[in-house]
N, C-alpha and C positions, 0 to 999 in steps of 0.2 A: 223188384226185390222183395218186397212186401208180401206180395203173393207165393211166392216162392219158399219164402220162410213163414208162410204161416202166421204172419202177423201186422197190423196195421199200416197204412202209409204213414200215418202221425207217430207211430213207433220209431218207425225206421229213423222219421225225420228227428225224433228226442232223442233218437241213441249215435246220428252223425254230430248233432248240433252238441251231446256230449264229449264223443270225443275230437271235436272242435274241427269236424270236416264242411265243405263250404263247395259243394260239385257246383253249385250256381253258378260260380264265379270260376268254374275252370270251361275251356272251351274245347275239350273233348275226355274221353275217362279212356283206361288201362284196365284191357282184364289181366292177372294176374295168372303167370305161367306155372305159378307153387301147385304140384301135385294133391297138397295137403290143400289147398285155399279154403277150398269149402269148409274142410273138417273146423279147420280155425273160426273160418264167418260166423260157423252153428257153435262153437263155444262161446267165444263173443256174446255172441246175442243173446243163447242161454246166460248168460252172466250176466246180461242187462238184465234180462225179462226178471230173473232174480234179485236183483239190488233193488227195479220198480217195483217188486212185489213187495220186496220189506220196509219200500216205504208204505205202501198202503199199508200193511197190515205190523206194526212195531214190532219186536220180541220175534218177529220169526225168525228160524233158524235156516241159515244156509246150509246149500252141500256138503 
């Protein structure tokens, strides 16, 4: 997934562990039949990558 989206494995893993997912502990996963899925996944993550960028850098301004 990482690679996919152009962004870290440690990413992925700060932005499931945000929003309180745990695939460790499940013992198989679901691709999702939503037409949209993807389009959702990339705003998601654009909206993480965003919230960890304003933490590093204070006063920035979002979207």
């Amino acid at each position: 997934m990482a690679e996919a989206m152009g962004i870290s494995p440690s990413s992925v893993g700060s932005i499931w562990a945000e929003a309180g997912l745990k695939l460790h502990l499940t013992k198989g996963s679901k691709v999702s039949n939503d037409p949209l899925f993807e389009e959702k996944v990339t705003e998601i993550v654009g909206l993480a990558e965003w919230r960890g960028s304003s933490r590093i850098h204070p006063g920035a301004s979002g979207p």
